[in-house]
LUMTOR-278446 format. One record per atom (N, C-alpha, C, CB): residue number from 1; residue in one letter; x, z negated, y negated. Coordinates in steps of 0.02 Angstrom, whole numbers, padded with zeros to 5 digits, always signed. Glycine has a CB too. Example, Ala and Ser with C-alpha at 12.3 -4.5 7.8 and 13.67 -1.06 7.14 Angstrom:
BEGIN
+------+------+--------+--------+--------+
: resi : resn :      x :      z :      y :
+------+------+--------+--------+--------+
:    1 :    A : +00660 : -00390 : +00284 :
:    1 :    A : +00615 : -00390 : +00225 :
:    1 :    A : +00660 : -00390 : +00165 :
:    1 :    A : +00565 : -00452 : +00224 :
:    2 :    S : +00642 : -00354 : +00112 :
:    2 :    S : +00684 : -00357 : +00053 :
:    2 :    S : +00645 : -00394 : -00002 :
:    2 :    S : +00704 : -00286 : +00030 :
+------+------+--------+--------+--------+
//
This chain:
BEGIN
+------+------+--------+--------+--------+
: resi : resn :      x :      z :      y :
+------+------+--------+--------+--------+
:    1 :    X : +00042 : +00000 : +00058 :
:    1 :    X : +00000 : +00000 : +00000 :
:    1 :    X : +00045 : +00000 : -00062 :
:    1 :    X : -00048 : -00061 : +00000 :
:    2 :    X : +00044 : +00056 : -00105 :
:    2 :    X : +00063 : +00053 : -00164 :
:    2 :    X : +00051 : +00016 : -00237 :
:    2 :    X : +00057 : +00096 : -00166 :
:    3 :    X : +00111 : -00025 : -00229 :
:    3 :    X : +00100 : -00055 : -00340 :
:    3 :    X : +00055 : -00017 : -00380 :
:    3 :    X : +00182 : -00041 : -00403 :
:    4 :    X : +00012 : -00049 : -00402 :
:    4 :    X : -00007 : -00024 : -00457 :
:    4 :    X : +00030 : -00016 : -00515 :
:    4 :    X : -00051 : -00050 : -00469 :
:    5 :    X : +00039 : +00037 : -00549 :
:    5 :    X : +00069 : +00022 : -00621 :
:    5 :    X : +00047 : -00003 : -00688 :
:    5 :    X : +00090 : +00068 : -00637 :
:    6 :    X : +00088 : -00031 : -00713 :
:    6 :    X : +00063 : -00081 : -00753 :
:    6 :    X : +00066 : -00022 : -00824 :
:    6 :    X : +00115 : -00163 : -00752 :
:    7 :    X : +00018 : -00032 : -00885 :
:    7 :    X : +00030 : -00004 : -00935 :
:    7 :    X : +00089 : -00019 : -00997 :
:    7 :    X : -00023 : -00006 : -00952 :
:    8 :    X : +00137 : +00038 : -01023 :
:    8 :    X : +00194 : +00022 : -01063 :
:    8 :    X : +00190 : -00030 : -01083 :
:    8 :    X : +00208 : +00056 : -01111 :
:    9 :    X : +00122 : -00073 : -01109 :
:    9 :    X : +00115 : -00131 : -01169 :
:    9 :    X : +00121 : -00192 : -01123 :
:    9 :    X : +00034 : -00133 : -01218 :
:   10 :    X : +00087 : -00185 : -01070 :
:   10 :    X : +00087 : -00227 : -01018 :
:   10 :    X : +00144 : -00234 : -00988 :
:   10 :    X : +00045 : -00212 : -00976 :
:   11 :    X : +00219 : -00187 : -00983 :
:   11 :    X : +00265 : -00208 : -00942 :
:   11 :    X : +00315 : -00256 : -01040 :
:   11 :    X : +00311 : -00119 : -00880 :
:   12 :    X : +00297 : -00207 : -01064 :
:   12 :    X : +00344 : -00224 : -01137 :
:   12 :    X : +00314 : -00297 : -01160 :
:   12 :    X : +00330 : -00158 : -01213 :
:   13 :    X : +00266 : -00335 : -01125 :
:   13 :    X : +00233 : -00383 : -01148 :
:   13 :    X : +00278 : -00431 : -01099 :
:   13 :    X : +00149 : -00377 : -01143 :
:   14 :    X : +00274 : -00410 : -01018 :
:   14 :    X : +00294 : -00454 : -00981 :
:   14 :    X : +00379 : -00455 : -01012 :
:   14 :    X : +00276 : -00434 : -00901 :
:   15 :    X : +00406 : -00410 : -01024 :
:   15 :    X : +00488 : -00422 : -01058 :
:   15 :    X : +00497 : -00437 : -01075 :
:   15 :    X : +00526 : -00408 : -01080 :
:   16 :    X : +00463 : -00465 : -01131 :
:   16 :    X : +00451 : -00501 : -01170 :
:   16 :    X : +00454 : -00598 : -01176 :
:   16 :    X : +00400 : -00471 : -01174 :
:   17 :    X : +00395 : -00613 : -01119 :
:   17 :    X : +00396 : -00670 : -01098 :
:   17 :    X : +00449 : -00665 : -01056 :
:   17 :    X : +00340 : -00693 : -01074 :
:   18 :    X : +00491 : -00647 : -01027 :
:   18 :    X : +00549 : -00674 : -00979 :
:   18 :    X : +00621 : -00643 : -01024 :
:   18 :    X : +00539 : -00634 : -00885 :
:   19 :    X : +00623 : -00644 : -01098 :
:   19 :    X : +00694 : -00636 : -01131 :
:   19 :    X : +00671 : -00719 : -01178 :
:   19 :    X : +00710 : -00538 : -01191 :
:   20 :    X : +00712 : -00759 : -01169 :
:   20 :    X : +00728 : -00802 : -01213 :
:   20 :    X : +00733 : -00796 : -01276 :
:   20 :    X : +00768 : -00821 : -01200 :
:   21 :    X : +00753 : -00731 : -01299 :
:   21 :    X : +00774 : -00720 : -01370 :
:   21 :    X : +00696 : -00692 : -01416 :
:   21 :    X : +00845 : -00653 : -01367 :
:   22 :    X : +00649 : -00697 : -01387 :
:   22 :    X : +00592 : -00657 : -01417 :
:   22 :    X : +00538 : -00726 : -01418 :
:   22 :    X : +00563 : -00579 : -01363 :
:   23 :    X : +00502 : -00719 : -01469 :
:   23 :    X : +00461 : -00787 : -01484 :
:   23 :    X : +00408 : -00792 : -01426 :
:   23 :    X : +00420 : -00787 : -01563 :
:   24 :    X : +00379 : -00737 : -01382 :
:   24 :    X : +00320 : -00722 : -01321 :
:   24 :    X : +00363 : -00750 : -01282 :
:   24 :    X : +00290 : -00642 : -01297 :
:   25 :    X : +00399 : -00769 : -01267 :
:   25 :    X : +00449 : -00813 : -01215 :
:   25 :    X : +00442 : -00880 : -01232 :
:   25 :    X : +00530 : -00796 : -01219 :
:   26 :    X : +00412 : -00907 : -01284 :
:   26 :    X : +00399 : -00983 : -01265 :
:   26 :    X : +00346 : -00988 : -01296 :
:   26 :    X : +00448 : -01040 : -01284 :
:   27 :    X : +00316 : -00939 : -01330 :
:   27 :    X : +00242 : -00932 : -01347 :
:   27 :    X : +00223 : -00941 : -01262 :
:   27 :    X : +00216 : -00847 : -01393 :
:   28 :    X : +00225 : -00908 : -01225 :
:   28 :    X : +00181 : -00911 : -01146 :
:   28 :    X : +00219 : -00978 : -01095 :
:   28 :    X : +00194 : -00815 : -01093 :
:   29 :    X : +00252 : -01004 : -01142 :
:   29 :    X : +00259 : -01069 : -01123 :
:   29 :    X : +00242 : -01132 : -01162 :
:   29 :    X : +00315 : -01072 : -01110 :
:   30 :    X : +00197 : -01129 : -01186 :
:   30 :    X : +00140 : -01176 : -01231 :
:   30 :    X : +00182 : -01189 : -01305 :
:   30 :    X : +00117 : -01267 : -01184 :
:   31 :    X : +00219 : -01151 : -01327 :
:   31 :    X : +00252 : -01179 : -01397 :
:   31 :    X : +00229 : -01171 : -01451 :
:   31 :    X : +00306 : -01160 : -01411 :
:   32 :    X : +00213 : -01195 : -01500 :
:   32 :    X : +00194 : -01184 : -01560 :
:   32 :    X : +00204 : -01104 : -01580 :
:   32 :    X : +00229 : -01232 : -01603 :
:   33 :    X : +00166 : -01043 : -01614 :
:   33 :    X : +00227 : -01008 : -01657 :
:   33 :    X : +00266 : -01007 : -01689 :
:   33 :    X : +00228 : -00986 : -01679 :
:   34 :    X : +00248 : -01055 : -01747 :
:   34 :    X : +00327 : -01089 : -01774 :
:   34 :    X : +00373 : -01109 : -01751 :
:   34 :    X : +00333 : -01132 : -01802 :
:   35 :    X : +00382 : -01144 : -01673 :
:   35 :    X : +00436 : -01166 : -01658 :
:   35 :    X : +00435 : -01114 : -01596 :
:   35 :    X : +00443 : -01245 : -01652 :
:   36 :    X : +00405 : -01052 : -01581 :
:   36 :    X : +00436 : -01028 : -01537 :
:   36 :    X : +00491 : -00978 : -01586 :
:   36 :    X : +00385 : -00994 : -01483 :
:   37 :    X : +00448 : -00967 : -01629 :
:   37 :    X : +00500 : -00935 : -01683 :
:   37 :    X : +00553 : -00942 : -01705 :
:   37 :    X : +00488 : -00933 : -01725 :
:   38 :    X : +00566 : -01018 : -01709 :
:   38 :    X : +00619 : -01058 : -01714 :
:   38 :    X : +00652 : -01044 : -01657 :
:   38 :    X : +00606 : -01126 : -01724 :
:   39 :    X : +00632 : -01062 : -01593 :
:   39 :    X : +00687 : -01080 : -01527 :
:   39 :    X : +00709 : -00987 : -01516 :
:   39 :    X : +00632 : -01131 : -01429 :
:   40 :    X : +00679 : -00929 : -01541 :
:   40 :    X : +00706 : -00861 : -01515 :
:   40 :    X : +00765 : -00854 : -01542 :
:   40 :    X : +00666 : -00799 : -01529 :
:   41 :    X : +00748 : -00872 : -01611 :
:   41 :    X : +00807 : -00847 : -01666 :
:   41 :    X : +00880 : -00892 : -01643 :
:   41 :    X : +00780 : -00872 : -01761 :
:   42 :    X : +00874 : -00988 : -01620 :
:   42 :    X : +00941 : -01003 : -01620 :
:   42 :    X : +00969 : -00986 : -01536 :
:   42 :    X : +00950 : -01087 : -01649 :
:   43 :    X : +00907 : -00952 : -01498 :
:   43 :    X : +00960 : -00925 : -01442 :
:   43 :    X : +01005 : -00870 : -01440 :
:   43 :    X : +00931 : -00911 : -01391 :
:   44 :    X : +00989 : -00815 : -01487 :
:   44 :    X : +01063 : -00777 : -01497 :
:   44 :    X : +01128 : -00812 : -01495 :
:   44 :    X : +01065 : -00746 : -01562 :
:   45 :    X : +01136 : -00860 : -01541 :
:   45 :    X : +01211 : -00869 : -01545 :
:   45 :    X : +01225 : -00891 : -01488 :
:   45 :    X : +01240 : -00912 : -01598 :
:   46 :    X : +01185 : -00925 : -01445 :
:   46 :    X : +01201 : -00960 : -01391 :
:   46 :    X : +01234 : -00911 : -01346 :
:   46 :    X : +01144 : -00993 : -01363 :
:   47 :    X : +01188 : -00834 : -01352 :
:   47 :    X : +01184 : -00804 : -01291 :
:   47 :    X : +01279 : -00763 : -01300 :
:   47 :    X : +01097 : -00742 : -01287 :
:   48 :    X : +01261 : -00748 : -01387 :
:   48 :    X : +01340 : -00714 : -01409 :
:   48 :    X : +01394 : -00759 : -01369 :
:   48 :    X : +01359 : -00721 : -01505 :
:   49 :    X : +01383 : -00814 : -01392 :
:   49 :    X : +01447 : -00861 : -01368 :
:   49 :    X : +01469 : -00851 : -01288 :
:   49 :    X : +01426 : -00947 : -01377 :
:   50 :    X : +01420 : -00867 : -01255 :
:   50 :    X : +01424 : -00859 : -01183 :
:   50 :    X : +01450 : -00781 : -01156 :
:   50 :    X : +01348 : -00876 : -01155 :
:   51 :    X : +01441 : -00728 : -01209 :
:   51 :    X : +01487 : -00668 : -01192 :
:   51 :    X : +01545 : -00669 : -01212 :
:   51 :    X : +01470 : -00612 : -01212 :
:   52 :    X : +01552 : -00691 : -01257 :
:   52 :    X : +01592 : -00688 : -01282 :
:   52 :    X : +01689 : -00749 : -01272 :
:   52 :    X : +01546 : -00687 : -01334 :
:   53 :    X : +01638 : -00786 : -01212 :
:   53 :    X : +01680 : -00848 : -01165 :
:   53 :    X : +01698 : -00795 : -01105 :
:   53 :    X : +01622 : -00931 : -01132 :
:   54 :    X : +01661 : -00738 : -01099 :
:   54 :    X : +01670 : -00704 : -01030 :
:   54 :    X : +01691 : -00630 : -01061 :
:   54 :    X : +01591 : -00705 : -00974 :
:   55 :    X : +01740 : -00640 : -01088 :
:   55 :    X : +01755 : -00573 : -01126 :
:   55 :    X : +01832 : -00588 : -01149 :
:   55 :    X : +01698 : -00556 : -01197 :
:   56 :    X : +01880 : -00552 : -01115 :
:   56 :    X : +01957 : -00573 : -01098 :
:   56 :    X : +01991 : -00545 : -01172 :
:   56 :    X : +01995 : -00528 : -01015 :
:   57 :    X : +01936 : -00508 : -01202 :
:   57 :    X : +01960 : -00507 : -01275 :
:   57 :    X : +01956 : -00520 : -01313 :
:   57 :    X : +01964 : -00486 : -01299 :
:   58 :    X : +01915 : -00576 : -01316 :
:   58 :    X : +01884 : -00632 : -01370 :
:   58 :    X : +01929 : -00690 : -01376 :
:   58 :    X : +01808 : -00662 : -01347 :
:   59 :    X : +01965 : -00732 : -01434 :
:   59 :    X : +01964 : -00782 : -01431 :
:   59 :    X : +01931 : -00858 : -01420 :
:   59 :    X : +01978 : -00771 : -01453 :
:   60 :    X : +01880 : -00839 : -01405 :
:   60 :    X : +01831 : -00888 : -01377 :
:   60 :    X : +01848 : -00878 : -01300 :
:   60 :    X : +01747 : -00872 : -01399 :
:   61 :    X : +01859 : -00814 : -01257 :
:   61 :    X : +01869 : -00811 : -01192 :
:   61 :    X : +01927 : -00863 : -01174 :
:   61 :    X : +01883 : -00740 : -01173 :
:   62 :    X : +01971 : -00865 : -01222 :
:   62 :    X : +02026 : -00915 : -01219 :
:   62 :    X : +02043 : -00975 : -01218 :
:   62 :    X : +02050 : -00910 : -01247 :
:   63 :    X : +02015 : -00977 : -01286 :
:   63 :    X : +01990 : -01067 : -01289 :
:   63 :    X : +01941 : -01101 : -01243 :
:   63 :    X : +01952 : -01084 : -01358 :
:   64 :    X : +01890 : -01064 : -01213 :
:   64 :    X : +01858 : -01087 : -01171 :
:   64 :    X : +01910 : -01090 : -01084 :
:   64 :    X : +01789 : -01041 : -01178 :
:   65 :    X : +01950 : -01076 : -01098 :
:   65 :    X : +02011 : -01080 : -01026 :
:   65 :    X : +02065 : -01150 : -01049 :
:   65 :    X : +02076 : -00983 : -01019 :
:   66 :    X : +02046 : -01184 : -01117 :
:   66 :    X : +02110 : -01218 : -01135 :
:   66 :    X : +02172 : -01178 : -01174 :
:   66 :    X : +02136 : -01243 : -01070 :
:   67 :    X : +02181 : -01116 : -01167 :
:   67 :    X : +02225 : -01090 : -01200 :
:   67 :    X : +02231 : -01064 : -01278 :
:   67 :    X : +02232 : -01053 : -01166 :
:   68 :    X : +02258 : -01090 : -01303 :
:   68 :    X : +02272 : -01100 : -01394 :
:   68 :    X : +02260 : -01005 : -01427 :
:   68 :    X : +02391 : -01138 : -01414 :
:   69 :    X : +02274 : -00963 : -01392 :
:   69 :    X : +02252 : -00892 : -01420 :
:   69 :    X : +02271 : -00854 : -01361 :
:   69 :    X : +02290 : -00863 : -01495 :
:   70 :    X : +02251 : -00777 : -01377 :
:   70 :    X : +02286 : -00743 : -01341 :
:   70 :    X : +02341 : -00732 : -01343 :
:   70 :    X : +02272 : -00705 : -01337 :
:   71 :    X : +02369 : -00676 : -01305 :
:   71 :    X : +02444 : -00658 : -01306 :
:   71 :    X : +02419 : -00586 : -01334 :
:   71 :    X : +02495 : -00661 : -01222 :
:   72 :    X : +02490 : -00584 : -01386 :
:   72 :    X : +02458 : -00524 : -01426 :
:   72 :    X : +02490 : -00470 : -01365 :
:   72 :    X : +02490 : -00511 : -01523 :
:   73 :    X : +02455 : -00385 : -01395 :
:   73 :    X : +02483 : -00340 : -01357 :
:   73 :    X : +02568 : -00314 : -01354 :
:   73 :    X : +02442 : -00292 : -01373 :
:   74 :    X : +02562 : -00313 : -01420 :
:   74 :    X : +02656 : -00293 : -01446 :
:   74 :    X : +02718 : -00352 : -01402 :
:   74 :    X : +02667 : -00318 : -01563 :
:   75 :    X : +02685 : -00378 : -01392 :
:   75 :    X : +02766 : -00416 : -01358 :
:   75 :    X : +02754 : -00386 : -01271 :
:   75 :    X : +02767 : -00539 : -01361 :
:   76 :    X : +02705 : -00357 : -01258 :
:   76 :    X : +02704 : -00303 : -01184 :
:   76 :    X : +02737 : -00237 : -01185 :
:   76 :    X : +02629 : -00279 : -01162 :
:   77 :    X : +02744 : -00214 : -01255 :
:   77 :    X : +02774 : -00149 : -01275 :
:   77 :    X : +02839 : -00154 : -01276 :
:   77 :    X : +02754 : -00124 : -01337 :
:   78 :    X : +02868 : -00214 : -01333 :
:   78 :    X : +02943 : -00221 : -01344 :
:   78 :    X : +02993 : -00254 : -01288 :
:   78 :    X : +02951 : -00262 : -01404 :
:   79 :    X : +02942 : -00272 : -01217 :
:   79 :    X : +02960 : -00300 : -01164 :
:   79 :    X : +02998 : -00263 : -01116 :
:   79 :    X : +02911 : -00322 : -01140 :
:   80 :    X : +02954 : -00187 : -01146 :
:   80 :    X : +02979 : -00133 : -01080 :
:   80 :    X : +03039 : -00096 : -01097 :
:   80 :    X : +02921 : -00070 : -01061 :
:   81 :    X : +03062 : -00071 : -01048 :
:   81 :    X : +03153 : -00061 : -01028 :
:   81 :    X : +03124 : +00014 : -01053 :
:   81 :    X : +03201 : -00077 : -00921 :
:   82 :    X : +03192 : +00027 : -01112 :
:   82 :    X : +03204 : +00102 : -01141 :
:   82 :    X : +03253 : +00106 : -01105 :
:   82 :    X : +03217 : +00120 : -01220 :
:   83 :    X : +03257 : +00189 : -01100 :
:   83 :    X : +03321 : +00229 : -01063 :
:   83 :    X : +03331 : +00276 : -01113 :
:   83 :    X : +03309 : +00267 : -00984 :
+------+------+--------+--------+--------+
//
């Protein structure tokens, strides 16, 4: 037996409630609109940060390992053997 398909508004509705970052995501979890409005907007930075901890080119990828910065690229260049 085949899924029914759901209509564009109806799937863009459900995407809606299951992204954290959109106010219908805690609107359909009983929140005020004002404060779902509130809680969409301060999960971006949250979500930036967390890429940005998993991103080997970020200084946040670093500091989140304990390590004080990266290693820049130029000391990999002036490392290598000229002939």
């Amino acid at each position: 037996m085949a899924k029914k398909s759901l209509s564009k508004h109806a799937r863009d509705n459900r995407a809606n409630q299951l992204n954290p970052a959109h106010p219908a995501y805690h609107r359909s979890r009983g929140v005020s609109a004002e404060l779902a409005e509130s809680l969409a907007t301060h999960v971006q930075p949250a979500l930036d940060n967390h890429a940005n901890q998993l991103n080997p080119n970020s200084d946040a990828y670093q500091a989140s390992r304990g390590m004080s910065r990266r290693p820049s690229s130029s000391s990999n260049a002036s490392s290598a053997k000229s002939e």
